[in-house]
Backbone of each chain as ProteinMPNN parsed JSONL, in Angstrom:
{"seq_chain_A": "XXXXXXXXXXXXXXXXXXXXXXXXXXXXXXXXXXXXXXXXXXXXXXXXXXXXXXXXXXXXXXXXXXXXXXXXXXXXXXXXXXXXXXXXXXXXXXXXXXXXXXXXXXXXXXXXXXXXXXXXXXXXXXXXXXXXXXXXXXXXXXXXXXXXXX", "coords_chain_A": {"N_chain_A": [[15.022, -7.367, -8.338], [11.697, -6.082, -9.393], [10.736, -3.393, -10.73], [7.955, -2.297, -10.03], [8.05, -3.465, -7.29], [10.536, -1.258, -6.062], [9.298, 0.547, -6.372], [6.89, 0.329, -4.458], [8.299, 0.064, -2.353], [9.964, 2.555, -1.997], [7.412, 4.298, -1.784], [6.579, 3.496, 0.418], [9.031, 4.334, 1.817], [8.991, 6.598, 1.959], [6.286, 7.753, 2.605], [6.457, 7.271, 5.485], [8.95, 8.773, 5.71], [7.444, 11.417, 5.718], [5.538, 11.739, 7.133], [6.664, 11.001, 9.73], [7.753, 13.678, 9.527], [5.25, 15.752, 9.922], [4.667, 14.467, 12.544], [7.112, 15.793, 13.327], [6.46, 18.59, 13.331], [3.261, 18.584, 14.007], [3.78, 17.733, 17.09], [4.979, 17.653, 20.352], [8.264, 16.463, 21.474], [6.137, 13.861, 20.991], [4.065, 14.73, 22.032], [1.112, 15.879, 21.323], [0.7, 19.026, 19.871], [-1.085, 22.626, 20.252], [-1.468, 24.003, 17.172], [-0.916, 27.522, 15.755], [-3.764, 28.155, 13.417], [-2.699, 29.222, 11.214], [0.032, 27.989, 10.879], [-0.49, 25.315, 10.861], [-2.013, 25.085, 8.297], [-0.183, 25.505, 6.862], [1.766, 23.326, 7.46], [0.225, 21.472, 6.737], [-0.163, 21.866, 3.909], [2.533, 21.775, 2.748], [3.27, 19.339, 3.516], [1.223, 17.752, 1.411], [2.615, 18.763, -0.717], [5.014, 17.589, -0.371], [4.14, 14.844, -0.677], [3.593, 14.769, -3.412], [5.715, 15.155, -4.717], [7.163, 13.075, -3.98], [5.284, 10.969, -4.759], [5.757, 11.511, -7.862], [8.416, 11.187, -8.412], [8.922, 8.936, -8.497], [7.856, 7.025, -10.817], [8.835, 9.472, -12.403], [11.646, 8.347, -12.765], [11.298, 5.463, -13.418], [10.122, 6.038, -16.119], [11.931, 6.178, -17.96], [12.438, 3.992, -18.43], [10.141, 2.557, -19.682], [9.038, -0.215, -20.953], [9.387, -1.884, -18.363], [7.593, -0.569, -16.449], [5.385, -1.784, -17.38], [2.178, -3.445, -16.245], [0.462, -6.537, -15.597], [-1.918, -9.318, -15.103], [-0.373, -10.013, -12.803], [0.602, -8.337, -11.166], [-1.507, -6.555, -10.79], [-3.459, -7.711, -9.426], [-1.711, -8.067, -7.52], [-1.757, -5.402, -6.291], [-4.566, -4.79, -6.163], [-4.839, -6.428, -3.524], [-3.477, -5.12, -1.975], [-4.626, -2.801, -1.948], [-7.233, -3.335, -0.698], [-6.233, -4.585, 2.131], [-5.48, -2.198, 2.634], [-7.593, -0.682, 3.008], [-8.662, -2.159, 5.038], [-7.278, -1.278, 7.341], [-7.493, 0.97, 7.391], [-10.34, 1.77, 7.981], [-9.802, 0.179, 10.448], [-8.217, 1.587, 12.19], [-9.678, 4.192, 11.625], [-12.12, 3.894, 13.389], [-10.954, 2.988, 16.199], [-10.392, 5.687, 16.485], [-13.395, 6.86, 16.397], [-14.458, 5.033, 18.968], [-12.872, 5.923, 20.929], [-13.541, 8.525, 20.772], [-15.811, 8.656, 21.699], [-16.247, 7.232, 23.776], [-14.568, 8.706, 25.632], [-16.613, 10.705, 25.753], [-19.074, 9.498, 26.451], [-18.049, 8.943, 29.087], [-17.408, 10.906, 30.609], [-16.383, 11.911, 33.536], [-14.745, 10.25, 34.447], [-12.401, 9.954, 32.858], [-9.89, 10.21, 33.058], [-9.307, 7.597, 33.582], [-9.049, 5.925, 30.945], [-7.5, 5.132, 28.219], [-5.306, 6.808, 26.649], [-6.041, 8.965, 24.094], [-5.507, 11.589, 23.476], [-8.207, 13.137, 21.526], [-8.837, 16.094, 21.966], [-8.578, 18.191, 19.858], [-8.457, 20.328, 17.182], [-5.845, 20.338, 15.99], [-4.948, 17.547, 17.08], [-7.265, 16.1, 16.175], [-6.917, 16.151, 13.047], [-4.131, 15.429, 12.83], [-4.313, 12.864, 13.694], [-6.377, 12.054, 11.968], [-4.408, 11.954, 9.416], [-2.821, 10.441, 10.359], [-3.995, 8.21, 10.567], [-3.999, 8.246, 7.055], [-1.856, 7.844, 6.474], [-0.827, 5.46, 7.359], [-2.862, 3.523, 6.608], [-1.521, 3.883, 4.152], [0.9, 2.775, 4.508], [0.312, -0.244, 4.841], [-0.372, -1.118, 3.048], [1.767, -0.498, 1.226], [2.98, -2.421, 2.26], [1.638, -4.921, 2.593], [2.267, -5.463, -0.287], [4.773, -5.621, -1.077], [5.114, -7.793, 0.468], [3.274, -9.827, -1.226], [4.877, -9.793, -3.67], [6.862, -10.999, -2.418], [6.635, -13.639, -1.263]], "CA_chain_A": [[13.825, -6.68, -7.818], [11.231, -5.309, -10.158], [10.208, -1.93, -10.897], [6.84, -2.367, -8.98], [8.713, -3.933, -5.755], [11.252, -0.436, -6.1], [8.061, 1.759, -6.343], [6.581, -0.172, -3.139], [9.796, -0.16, -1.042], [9.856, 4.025, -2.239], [6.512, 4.225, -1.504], [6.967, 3.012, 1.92], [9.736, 4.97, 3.062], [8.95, 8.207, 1.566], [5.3, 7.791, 3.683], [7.091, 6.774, 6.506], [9.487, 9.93, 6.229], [6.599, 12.28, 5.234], [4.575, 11.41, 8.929], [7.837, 11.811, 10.717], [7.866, 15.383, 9.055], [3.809, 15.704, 10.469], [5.055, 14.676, 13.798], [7.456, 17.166, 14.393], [5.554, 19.822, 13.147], [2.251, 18.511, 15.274], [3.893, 17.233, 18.176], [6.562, 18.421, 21.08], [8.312, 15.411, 22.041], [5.106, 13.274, 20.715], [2.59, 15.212, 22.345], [0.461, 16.829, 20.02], [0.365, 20.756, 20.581], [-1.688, 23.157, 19.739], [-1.076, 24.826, 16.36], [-1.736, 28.01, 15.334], [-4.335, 28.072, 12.061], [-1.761, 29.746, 9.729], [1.079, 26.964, 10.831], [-0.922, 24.178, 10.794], [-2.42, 25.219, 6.858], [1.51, 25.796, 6.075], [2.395, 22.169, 7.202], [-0.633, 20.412, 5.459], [0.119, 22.48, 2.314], [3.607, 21.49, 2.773], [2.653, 17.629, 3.383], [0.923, 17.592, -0.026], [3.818, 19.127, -2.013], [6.195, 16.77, -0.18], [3.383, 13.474, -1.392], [3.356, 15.22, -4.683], [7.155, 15.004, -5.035], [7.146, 11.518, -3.157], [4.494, 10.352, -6.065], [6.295, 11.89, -9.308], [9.812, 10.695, -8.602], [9.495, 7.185, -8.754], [7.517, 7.618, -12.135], [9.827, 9.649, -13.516], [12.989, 7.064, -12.641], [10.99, 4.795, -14.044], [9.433, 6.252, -17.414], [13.353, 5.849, -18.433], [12.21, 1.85, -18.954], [8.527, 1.806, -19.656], [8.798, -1.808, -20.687], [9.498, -1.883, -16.947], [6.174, -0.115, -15.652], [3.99, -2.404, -17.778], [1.872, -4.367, -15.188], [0.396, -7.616, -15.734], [-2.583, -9.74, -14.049], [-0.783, -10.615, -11.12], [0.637, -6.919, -10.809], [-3.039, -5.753, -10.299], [-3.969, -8.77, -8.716], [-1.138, -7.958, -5.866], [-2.431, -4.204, -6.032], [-5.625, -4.947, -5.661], [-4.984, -7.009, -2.9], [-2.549, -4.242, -1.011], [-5.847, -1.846, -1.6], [-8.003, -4.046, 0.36], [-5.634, -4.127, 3.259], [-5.235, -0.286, 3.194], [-9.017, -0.229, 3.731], [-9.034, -2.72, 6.223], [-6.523, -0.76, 8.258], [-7.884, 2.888, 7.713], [-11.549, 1.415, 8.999], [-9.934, -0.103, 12.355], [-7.862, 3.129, 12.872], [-11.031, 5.597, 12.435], [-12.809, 3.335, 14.198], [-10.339, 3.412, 17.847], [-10.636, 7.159, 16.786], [-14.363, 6.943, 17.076], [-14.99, 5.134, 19.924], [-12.095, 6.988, 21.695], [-14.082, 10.141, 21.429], [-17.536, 8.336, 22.511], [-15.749, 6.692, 25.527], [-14.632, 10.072, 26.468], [-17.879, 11.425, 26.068], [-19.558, 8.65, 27.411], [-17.598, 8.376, 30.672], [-16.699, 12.366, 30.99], [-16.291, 11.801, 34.76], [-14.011, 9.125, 34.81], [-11.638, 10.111, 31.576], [-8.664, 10.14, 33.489], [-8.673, 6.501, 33.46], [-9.357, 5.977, 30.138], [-6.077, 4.881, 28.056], [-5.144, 7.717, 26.343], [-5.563, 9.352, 22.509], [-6.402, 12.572, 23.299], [-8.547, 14.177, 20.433], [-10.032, 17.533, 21.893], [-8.51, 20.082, 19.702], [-8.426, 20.547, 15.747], [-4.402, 19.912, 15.446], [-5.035, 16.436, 17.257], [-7.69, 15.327, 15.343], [-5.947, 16.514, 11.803], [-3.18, 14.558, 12.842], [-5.074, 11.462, 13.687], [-6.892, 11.203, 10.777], [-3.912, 11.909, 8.452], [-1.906, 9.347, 10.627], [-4.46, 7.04, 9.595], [-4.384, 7.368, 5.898], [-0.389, 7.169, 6.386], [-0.819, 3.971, 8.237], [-3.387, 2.391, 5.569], [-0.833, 3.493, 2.782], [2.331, 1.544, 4.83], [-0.258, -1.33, 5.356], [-0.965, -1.315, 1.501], [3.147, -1.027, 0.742], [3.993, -3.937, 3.189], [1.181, -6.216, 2.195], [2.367, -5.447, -2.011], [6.084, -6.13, -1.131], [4.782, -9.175, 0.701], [3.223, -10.723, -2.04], [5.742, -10.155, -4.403], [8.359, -12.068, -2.297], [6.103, -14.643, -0.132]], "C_chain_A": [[13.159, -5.906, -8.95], [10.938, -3.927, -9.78], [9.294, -1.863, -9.764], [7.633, -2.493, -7.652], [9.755, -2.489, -5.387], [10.463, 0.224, -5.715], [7.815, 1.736, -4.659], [7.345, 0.373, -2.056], [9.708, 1.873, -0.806], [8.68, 4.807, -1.669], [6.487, 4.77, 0.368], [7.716, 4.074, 3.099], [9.411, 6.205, 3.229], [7.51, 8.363, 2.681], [6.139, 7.719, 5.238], [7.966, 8.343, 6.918], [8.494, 11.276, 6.555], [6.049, 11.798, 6.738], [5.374, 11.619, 10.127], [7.88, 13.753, 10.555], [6.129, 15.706, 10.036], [4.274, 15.514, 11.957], [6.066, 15.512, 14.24], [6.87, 18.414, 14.119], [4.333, 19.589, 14.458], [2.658, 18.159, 16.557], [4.88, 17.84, 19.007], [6.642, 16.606, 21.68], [6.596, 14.166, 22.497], [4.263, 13.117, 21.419], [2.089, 16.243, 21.814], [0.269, 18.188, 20.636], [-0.434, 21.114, 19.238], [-1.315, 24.216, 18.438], [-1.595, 26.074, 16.087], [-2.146, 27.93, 13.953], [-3.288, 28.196, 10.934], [-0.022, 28.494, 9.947], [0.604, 26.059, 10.2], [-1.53, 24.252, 8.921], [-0.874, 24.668, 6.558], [1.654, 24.361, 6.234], [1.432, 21.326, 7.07], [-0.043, 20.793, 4.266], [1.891, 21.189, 1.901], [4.172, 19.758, 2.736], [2.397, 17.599, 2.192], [1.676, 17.915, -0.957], [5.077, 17.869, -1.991], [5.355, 15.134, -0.623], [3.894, 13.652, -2.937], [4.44, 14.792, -5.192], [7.833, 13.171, -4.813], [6.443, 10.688, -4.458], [5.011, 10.657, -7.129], [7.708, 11.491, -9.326], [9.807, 9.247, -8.915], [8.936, 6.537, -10.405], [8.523, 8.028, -12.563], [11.103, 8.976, -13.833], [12.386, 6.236, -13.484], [10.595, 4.592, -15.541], [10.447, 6.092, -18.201], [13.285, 4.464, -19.0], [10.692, 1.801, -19.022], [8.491, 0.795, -19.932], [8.501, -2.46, -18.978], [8.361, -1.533, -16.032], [5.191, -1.041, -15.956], [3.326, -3.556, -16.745], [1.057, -5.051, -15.732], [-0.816, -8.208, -14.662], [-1.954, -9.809, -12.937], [-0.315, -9.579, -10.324], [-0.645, -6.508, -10.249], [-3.83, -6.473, -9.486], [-3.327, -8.592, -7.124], [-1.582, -6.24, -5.607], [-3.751, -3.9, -5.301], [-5.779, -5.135, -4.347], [-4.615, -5.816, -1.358], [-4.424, -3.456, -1.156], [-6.616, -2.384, -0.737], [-7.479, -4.263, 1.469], [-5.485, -2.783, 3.823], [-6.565, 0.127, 3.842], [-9.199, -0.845, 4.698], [-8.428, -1.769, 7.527], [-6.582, 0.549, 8.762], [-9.055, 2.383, 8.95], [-11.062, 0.867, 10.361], [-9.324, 1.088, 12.902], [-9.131, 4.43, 13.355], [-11.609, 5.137, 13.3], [-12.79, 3.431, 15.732], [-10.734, 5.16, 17.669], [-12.42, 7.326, 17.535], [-14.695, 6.236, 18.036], [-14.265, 5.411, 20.778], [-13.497, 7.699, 22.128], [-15.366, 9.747, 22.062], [-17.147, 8.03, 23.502], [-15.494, 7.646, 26.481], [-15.565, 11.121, 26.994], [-19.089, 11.155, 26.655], [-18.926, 8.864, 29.09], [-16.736, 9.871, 30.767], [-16.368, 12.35, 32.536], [-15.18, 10.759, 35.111], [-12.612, 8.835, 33.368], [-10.242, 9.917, 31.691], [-7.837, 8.754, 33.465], [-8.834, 5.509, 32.813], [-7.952, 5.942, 29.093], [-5.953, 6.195, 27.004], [-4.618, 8.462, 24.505], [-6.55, 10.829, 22.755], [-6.609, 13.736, 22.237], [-9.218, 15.207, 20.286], [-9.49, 18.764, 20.772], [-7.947, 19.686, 18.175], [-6.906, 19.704, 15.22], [-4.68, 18.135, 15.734], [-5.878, 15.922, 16.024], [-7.153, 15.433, 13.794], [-5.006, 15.676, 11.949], [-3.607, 13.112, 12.799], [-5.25, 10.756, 12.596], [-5.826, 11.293, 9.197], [-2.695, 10.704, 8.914], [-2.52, 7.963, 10.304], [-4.507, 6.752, 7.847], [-3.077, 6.842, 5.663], [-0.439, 5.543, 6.83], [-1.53, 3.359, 7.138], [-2.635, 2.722, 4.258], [0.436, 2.37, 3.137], [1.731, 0.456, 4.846], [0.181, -1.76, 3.853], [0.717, -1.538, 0.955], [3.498, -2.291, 0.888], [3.287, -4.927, 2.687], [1.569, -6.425, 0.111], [3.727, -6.245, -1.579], [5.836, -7.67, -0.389], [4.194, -10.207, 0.014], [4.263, -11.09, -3.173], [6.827, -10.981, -3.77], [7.726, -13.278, -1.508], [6.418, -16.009, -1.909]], "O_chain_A": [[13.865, -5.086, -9.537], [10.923, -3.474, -8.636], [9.671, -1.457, -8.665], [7.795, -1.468, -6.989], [9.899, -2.473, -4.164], [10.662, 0.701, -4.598], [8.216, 2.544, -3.821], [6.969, 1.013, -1.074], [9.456, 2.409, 0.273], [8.893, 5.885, -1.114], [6.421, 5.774, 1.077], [7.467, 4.456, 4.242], [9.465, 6.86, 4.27], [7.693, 9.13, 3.626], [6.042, 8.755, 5.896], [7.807, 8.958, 7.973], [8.737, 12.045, 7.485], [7.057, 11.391, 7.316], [5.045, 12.165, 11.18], [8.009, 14.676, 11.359], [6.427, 15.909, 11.213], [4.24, 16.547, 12.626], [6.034, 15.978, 15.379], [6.93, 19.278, 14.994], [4.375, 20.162, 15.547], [1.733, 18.286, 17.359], [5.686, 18.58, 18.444], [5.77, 15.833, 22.076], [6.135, 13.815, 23.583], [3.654, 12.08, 21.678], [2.56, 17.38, 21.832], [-0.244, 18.391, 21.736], [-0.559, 20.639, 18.11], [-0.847, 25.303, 18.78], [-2.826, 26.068, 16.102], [-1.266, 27.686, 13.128], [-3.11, 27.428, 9.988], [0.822, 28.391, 9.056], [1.021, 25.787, 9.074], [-1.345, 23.188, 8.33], [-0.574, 23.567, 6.097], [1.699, 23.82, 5.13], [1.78, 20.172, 7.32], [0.598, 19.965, 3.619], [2.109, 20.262, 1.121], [5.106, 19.21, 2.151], [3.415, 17.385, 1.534], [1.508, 17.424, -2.073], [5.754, 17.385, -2.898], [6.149, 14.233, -0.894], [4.504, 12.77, -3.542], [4.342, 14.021, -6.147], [8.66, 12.465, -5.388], [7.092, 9.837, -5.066], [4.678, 9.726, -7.861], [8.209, 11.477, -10.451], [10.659, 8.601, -9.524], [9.59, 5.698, -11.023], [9.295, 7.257, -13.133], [11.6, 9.0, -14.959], [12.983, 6.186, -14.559], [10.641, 3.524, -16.151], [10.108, 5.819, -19.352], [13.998, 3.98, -19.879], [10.087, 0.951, -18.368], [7.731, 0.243, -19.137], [7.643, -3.254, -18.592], [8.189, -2.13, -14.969], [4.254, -1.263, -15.188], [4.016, -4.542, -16.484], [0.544, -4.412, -16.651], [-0.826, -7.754, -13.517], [-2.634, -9.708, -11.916], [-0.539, -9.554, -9.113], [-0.659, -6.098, -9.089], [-4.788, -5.99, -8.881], [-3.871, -8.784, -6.036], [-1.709, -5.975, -4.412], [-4.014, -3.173, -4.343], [-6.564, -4.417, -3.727], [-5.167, -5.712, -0.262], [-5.278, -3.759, -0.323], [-6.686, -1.692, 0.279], [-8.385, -4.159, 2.295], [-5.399, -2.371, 4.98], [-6.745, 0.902, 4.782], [-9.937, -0.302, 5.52], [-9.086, -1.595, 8.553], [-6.153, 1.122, 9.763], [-8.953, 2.462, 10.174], [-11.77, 1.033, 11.354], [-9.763, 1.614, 13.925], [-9.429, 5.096, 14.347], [-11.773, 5.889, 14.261], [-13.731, 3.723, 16.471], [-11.274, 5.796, 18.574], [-12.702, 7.717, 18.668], [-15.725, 6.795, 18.413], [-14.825, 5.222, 21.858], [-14.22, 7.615, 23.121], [-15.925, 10.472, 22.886], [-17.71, 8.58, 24.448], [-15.869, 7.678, 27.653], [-15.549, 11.924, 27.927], [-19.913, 11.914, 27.167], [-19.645, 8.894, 30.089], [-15.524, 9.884, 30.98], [-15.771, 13.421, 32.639], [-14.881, 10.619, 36.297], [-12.09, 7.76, 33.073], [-9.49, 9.565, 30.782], [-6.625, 8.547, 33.392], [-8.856, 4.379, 33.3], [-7.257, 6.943, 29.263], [-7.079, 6.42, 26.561], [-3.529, 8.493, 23.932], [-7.705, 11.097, 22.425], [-5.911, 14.718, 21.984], [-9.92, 15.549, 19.334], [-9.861, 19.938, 20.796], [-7.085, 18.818, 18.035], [-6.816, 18.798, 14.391], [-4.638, 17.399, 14.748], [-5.347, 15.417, 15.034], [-6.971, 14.285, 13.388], [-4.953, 14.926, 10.974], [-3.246, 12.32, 11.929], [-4.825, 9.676, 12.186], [-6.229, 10.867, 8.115], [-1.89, 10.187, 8.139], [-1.942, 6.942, 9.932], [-4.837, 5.695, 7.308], [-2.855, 5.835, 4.99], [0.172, 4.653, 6.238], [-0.834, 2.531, 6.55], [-2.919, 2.054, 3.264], [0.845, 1.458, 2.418], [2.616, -0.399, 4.877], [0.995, -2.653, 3.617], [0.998, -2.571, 0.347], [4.064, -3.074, 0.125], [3.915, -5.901, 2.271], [1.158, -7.359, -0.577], [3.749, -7.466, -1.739], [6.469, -8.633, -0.821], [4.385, -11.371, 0.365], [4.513, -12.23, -3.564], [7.63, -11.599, -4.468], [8.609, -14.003, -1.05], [6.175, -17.212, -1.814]]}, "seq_chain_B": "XXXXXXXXXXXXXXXXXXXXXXXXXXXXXXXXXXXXXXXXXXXXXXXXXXXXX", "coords_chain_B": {"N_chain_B": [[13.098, -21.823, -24.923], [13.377, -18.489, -22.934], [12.104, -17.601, -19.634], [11.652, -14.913, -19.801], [11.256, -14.597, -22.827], [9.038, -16.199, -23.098], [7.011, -14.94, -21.047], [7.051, -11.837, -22.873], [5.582, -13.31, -24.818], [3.11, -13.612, -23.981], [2.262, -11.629, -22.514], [2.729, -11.603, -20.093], [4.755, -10.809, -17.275], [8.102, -11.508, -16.441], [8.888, -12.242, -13.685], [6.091, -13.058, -13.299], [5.685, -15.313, -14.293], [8.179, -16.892, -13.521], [6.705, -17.035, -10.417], [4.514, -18.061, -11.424], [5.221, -20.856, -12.463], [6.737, -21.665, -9.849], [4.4, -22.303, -8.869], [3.286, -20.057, -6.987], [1.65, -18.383, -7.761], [-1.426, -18.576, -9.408], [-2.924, -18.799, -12.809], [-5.149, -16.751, -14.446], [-7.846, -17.585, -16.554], [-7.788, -16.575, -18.815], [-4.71, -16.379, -18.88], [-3.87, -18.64, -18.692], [-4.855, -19.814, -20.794], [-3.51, -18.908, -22.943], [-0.525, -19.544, -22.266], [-0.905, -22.364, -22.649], [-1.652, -22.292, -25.495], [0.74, -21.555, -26.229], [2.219, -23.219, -26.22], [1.357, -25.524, -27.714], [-0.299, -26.781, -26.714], [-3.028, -28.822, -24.835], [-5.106, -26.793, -22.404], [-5.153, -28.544, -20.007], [-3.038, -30.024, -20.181], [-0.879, -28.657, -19.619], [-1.394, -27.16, -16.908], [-2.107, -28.538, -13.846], [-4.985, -29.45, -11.888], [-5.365, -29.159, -8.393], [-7.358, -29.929, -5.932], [-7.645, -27.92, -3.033], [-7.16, -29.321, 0.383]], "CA_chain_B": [[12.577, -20.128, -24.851], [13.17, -17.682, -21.772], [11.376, -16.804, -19.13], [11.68, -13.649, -20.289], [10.243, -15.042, -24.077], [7.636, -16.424, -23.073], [6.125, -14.077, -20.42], [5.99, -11.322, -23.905], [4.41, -13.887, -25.828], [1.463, -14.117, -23.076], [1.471, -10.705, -22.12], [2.985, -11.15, -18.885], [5.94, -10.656, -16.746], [9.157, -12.574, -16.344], [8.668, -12.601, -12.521], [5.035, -13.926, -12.965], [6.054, -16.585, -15.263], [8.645, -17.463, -12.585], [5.564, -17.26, -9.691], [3.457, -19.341, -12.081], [6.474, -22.016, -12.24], [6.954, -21.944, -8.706], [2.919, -22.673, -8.411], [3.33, -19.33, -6.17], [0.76, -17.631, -7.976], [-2.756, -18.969, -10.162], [-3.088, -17.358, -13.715], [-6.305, -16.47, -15.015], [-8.131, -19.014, -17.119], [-7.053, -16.253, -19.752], [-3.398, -16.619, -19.387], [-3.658, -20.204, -18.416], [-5.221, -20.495, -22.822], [-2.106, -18.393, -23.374], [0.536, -20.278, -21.818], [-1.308, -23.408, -23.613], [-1.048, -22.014, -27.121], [2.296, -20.991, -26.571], [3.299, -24.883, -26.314], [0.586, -25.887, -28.178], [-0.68, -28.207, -25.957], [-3.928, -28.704, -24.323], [-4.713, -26.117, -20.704], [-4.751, -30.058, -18.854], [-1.791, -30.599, -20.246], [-0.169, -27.567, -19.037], [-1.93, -27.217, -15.818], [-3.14, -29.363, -13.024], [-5.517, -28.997, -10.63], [-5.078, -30.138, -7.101], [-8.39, -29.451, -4.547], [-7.314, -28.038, -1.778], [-7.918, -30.373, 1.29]], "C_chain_B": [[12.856, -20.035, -23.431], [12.085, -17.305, -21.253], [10.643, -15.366, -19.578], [10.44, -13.208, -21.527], [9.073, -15.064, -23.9], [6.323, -15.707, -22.319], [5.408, -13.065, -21.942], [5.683, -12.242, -24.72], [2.877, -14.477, -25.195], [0.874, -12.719, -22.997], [2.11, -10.522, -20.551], [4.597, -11.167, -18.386], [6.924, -11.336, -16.439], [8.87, -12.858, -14.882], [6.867, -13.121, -12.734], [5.112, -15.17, -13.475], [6.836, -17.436, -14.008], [7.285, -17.987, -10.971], [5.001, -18.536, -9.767], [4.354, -20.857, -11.807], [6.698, -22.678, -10.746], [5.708, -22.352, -7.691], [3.12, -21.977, -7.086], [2.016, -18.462, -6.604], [-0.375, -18.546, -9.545], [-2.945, -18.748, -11.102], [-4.631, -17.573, -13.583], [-6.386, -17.108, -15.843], [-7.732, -18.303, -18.791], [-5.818, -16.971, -20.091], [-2.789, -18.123, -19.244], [-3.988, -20.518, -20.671], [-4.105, -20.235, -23.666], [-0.994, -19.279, -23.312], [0.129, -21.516, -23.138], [-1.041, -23.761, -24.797], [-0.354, -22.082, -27.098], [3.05, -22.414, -26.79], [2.411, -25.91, -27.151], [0.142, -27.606, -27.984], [-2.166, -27.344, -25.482], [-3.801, -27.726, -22.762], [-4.458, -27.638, -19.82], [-3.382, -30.04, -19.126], [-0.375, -29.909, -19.673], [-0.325, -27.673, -17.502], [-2.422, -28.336, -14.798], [-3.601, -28.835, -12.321], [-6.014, -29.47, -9.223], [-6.067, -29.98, -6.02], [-7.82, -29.438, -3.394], [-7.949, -28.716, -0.582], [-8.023, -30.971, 1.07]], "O_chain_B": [[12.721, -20.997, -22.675], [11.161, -16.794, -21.886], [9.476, -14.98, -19.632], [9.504, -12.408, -21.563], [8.187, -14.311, -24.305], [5.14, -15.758, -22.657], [4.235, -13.111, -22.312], [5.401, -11.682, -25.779], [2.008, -15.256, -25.588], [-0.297, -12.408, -23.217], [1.994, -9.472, -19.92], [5.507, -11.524, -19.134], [6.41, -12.286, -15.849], [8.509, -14.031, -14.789], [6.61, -13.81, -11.747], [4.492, -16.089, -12.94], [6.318, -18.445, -13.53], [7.117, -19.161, -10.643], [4.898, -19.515, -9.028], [4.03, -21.736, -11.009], [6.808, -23.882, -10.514], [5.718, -22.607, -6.487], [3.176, -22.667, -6.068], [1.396, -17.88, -5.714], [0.185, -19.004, -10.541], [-3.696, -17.807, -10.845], [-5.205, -18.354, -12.823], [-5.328, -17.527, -16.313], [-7.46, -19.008, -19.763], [-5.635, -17.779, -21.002], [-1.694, -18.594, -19.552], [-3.39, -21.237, -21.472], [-3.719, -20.854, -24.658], [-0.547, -19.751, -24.357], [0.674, -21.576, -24.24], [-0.531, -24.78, -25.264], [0.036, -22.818, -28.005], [4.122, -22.639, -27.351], [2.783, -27.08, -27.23], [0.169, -28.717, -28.516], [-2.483, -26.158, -25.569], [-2.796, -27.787, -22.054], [-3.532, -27.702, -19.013], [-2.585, -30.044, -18.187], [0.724, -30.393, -19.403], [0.556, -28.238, -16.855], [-3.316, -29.054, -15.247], [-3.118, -27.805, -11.85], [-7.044, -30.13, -9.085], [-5.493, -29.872, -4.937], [-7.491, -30.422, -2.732], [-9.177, -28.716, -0.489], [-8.613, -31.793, 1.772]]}, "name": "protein", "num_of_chains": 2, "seq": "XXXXXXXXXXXXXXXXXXXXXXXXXXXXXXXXXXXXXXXXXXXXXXXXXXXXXXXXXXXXXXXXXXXXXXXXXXXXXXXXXXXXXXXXXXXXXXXXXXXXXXXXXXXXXXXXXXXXXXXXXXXXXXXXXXXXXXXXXXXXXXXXXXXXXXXXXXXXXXXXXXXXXXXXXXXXXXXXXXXXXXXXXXXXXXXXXXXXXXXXXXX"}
């Protein structure tokens, strides 16, 4: 397994753990509650230190073999490719987000039976839209580790 | 020569070299002139090209 495919896989889980951490902070038994302001700062802040740490470890394992980091057309070619999936996957996520909230606001009388992402209140939507960029970075892992082994 | 060889004498990676081999992955009409030199043969002679369909 190369370097890159290590990164990926690292990548992957560390997002993956990092959104679990986001859901129990935002959620009680994965229904989003209401935070107060000075929590909810603390576990963004706290999100970004734990990316930060998530992004500089697999680098520094690696800078041990830079021959090993050097990437190559088809390195950037399968990068590339993962980026263009990550965007495909953010845009259909915001997307259910927005016409969620129009459907709800459209059909305020009838909301109840309306399948259910409810985004009235600051913590929800914060969560939403950071569960979407998590989701278009696992898209972007899975489709890299998928080219390297297809 | 190795995999290994010949990827640094293109520039590229032992797993793309393998790819390339396994006509899993395309190079670039760059590393396709590369490869070429390296055996100092013609890119036809290296390469074919099969139209899909």
């Amino acid at each position: 397994m190369s370097e890159h495919e290590k990164t990926a896989w690292w990548s992957l889980g560390s997002g993956i753990l990092i959104w679990l951490f986001l859901g129990m902070r935002f959620t009680e038994d994965w229904e989003i509650v209401e935070l107060p302001p000075g929590d909810a700062v603390a576990t963004y802040v706290q999100m970004i230190v734990l990316w930060i740490v998530a992004a500089v470890v697999p680098s520094e394992l690696a800078a041990r073999n830079p021959a090993q980091l050097a990437k190559d057309e088809r390195d950037h070619a399968i990068d590339a490719k993962g980026d263009r999936w990550e965007g495909y996957a953010v845009v259909i996520v915001i997307n259910v987000f927005v016409v969620q909230l129009l459907a709800h606001e459209f059909y305020q009388d009838r909301t109840a039976s309306l399948p259910g992402l409810d985004l009235g209140s600051t913590t929800a939507i914060v969560f939403a839209l950071l569960t979407a960029l998590f989701l278009g970075d696992a898209v972007k892992q899975a489709v890299i580790l998928w080219q390297y082994r297809k | 020569m190795t995999q290994a060889e010949l990827g640094e004498r293109v520039g590229a990676t032992r797993q793309t070299i393998i790819a390339i081999e396994a006509e899993k992955y395309a190079p670039s009409l760059e590393l396709a002139f590369k490869l070429a030199r390296v055996f100092a043969l013609p890119v036809d002679g290296v390469f074919q090209f099969h139209a899909a369909g």
